[in-house]
N, C-alpha and C positions, 0 to 999 in steps of 0.2 A: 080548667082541666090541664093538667101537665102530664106530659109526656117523656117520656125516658126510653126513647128507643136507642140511642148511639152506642149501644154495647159495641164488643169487639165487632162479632157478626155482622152487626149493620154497618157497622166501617168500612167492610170489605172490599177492597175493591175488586171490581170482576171485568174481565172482557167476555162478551156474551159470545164470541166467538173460540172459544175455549172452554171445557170443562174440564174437570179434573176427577178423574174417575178413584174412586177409591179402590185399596185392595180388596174390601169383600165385594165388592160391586163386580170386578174386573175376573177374580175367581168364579163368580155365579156367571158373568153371560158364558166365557172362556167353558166353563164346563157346559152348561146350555148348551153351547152350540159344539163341543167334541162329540157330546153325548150323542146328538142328533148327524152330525156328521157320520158317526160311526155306524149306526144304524140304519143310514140310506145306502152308505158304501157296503155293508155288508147283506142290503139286502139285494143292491146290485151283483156283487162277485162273491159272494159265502167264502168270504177270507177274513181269516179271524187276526192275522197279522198286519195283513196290506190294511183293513179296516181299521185297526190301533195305530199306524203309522201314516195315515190320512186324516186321522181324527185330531191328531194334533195339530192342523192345520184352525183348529177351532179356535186357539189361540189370538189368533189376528181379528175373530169377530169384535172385540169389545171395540175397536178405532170404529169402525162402521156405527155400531151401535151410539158411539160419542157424539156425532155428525145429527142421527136420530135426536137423540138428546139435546143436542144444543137448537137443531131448527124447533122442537115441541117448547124447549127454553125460551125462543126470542119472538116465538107464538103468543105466549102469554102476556110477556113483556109488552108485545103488542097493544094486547087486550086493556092489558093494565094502563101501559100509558094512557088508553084512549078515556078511563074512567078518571085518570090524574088534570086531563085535560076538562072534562065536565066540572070536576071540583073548582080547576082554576078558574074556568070560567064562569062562575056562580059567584066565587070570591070577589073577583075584580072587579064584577056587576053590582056588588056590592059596596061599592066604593073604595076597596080595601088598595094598598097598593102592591106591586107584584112582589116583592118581600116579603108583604105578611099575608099575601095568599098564600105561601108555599106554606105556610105556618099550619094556615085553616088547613089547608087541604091534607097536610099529612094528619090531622084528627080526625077526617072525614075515610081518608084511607085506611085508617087504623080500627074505624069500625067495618067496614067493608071488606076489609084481610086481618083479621085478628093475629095471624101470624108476624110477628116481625119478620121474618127472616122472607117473605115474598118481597122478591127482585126490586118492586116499586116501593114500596116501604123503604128500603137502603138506600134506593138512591134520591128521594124526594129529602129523606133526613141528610144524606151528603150534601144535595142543595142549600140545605137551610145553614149546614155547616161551613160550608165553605161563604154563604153571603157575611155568615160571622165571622170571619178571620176574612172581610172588607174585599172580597173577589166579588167578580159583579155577577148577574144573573146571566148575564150572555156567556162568561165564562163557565159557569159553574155547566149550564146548560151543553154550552160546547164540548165539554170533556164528557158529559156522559155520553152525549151522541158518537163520541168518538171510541167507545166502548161498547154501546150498543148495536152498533151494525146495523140498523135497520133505517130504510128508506122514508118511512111516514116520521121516522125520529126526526132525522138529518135534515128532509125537507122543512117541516116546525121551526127545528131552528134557525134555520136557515132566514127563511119568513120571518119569524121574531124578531131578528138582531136585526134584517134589513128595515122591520116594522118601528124600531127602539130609536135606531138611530135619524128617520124621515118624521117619527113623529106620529105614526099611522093608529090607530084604532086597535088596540092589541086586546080587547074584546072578542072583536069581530076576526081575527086573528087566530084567536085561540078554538074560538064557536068553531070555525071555517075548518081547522084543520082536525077537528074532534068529528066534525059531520062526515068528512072525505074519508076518516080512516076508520069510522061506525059500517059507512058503507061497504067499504073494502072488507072488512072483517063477514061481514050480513050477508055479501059476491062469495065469498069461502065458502062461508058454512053452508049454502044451499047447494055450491060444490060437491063440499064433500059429500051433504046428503042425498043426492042425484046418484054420483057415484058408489054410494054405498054398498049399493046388490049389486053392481057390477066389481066392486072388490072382495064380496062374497063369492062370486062366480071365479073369481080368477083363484081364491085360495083351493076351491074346491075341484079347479081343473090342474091345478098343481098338486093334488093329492091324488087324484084318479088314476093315473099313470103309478104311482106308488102301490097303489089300493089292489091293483089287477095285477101286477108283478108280486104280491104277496097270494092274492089267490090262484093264482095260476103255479106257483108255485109247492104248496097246500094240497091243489086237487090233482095237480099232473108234476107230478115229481119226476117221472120216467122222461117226460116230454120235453121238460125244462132241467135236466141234466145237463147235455151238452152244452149249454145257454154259457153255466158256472163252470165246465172242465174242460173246455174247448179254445183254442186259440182264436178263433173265429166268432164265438161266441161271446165270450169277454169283449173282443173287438166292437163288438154288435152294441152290448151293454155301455161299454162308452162312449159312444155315439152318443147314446140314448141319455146319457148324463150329462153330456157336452148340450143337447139339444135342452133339456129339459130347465138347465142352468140359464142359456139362451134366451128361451121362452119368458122365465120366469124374471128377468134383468127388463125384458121388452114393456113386458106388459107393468111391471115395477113403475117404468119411464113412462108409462105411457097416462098412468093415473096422475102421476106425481104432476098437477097443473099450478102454478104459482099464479099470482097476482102481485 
């Protein structure tokens, strides 16, 4: 079975710490979030101006959203490396040497991600590229860690190259650091799923507060006048936007639990 993934694409090199947003990408959140921007601010102060001149503040959403992108990127990356680790070490157990595991294993990966272009497909083919133009596996391994950013990466190799050079059992090496980061990943997801209803609960208490300032507005129009015409009023309303911003940064922090 031959393989032909080294297109341009899979040459790429990427820092995972970096994305690079396209213009349509950067147009759609940028409008997403004017659109919603303007719509909150207007249903605070029923100003059709100050609410166009605030909205454009939506603009700066897409860097936030990049950050979003790059942590669910080096997620995966995660994921991925840990099923790159099961191949290798199925390969090696197999007598094979660390060379031409990386061989098997991007055949192994290549049914498991039929995409070329997923993260770990590129760079197990960069490995294999660089051991052919006579770089050695600790380097090849080195440089992606050093683009990857990620701790379960770094630590591996770290391990590896101390494992290569003493002589050590890089089987058992490779098992050891597949099981610790299967784990790590299995501590997440029951995470997230724990927290789940409670990050339903917080979208839904950041909507209430929204939800009653349109009905109250709707059924008492007279009542909720001065609210939008009043200097005191407005005053009031931005508190309540100050607070609600607050709120919703807190509780943000307060889900967001790393491992």
């Amino acid at each position: 079975m031959q393989l032909n993934i080294s297109d341009e694409k899979s040459q790429e090199v990427i820092d995972y710490n970096e994305y690079a947003m396209s213009t349509k990408e950067w147009l759609f959140y940028s409008g997403l979030a004017s659109i919603f921007i303007f719509a909150v601010i207007y249903l605070f102060y029923h100003s059709l101006i100050f609410s166009v001149v605030v909205s454009i503040s939506g603009v700066t959403y897409p860097r936030f959203k990049k950050k979003s992108i790059i942590k669910k990127n080096k997620m995966n990356l995660n994921i991925q490396f840990k099923d790159m680790l099961y191949s290798l070490s199925s390969s090696i157990s197999a007598g094979r040497s660390i060379e031409l595991a990386f061989k098997e294993v991007l055949k192994d990966l290549s049914i498991q991600y039929p995409d070329s272009s997923i993260s770990i497909i590129r760079e197990v083919d960069s490995i294999i590229r660089k051991i052919s133009m006579n770089e050695t596996v600790e380097e090849a391994l080195l440089e992606f860690a050093s683009r990857a950013h990620l701790e379960d990466i770094d630590n591996f190799v770290d391990v590896f190259m101390i494992s290569k050079r003493t002589g050590g059992n890089i089987v058992d090496v490779i098992k050891n650091s597949s099981n610790i980061i299967n784990d790590k990943i299995e501590i997440k997801m029951e995470i997230e799923t724990m927290l789940a209803e409670r990050k339903y609960e917080q979208k839904i208490l950041n909507i209430v507060p929204l939800a009653m300032i349109v009905i109250l507005t709707e059924t008492s129009k007279d009542y909720m006048m001065p609210i939008f015409t009043t200097f005191a009023g407005r005053a009031a309303m931005t508190l309540c936007v100050v607070l609600l911003v607050i709120s919703f940064l807190i509780s943000s922090k307060i889900m967001d639990i790393s491992i």
